[in-house]
Structure formats: C-alpha cells, structure tokens
Steps between C-alpha positions, in 0.01 A plus 500: 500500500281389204797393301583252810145380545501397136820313506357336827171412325719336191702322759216337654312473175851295354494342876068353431592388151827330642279249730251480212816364296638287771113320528445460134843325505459279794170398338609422182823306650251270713277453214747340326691335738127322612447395133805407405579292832091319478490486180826468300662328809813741458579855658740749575751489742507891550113578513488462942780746488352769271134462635637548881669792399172654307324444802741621755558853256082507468442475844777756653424732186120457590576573915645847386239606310246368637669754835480786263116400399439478891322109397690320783328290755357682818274458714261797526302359774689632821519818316121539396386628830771750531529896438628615137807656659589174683478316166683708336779480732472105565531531094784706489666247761388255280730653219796597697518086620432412152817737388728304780400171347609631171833597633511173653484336154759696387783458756359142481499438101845640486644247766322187284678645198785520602474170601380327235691713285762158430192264450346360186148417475526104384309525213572838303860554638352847573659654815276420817468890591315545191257314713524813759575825326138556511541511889645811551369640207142460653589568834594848331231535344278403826691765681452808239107393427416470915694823552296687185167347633579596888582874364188503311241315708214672399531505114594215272835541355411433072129523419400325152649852260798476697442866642436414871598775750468744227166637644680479863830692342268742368314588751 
C-alpha cells in the first residue's frame, strides 16, 4: 500500500509540475508573440495554436488536481447550518457526481478524438486531437482523484512529507 501511495504522490507531483510547464510556456509564447507583433510588426503564424493548447492542457490538468486537493468551487453556505454527518454525506455525494463527470469526459474525449483524429490544426500541421487527448486523460484523472477523496472524506489524501494516511493505516 505504501509502494502505491508513493507512485500516486509522483504521479500527481509529475501531474503539478506538468501545468507549471504548460503556464511557463503559454507565457513565454504570448510574451513574444505581443512584442514581436507591437513592436517588430512581425509574428508567428503557429503561436495561437500552441498557446490554446497550453491553456486547454493547464486548465484540464489543473481541474484534476485541483479534485484531488478538494480546492474546487462550492458553496458552503447551505451546508453551514447542517449536522457533521449530513455534510459529510452531501460531500461524499459531492464526490461520487464529481466521479460521473469524469467518466463523462472520458467517453466524451474519446468520441472528439476520434473525430478529429483526420484533422490538422492550420498552423502546426499537428493532428487536431492533440488538441483533445488531454480530455480523457483528465476526465480519468477526475474520476480516480473524486473516487480517492469520497473514500477518504475525513483525511487528506498526501500531506506536505507525502506520508498521509500513514497515521490512519497505523492506527
């Protein structure tokens, strides 16, 4: 069990620095498509593609973890007033909804592939499911992390020495 949390925590450590890549990049590629387009009056023709695609991989990357971090919008003030037991089910709920949207973006992602799997992006000549591998990907992803934070509800799933549950296994 500890050998599988660790690969898990290097997954999702691989998955944070991933989006941290795909941000620096989209950054860098606006940058300098801003200053050469203002100032040098010239640009590149594949910078719109590449910085869509950053930002579509940052933001689907981010959605999973941000599942597994349990940061995701909600609105706690229909729930305040309620017993801890009710909350925790309403949470778990939460979870198991949050899992079916995940395998929604699976089946989904797969059918846009294979869709776009004959298409060309116009300026790269990259094929236009590179666009939506991230899809399923995420959607899995979105499944396993709501289904890991719905079995553990009352514990976080990684603390900060990457031993969480260890005190829970142990006791």
């Amino acid at each position: 069990m500890r050998i599988l949390r660790k690969a898990c925590r290097a997954l999702f450590k691989a998955l944070e620095w991933f989006a941290i890549i795909c941000m620096v990049v989209l950054t860098i590629i606006v940058f300098m498509d801003v200053i050469l387009r203002y100032i040098f009056k010239q640009g590149f023709s594949w910078t719109q593609e590449v910085a869509t695609l950053m930002l579509v991989w940052f933001s689907l990357i981010g959605m999973a973890i941000g599942v597994l971090e349990r940061i995701h919008i909600s609105i706690e003030m229909f729930t305040a007033k309620l017993p801890e037991k009710a909350i925790q089910v309403l949470e778990c709920i939460d979870h198991i909804l949050i899992a079916v949207f995940g395998g929604t973006m699976v089946y989904y992602g797969l059918l846009i592939m294979n869709m776009t799997k004959l298409s060309t992006l116009p300026a790269t000549k990259m094929p236009s499911s590179v666009l939506y591998v991230i899809l399923p990907l995420s959607g899995l992803l979105v499944l396993i992390n709501a289904i890991l934070v719905a079995a553990n509800q009352d514990k976080k799933i990684f603390d900060e020495t990457g031993d969480a549950g260890k005190e829970a296994h142990d006791a």
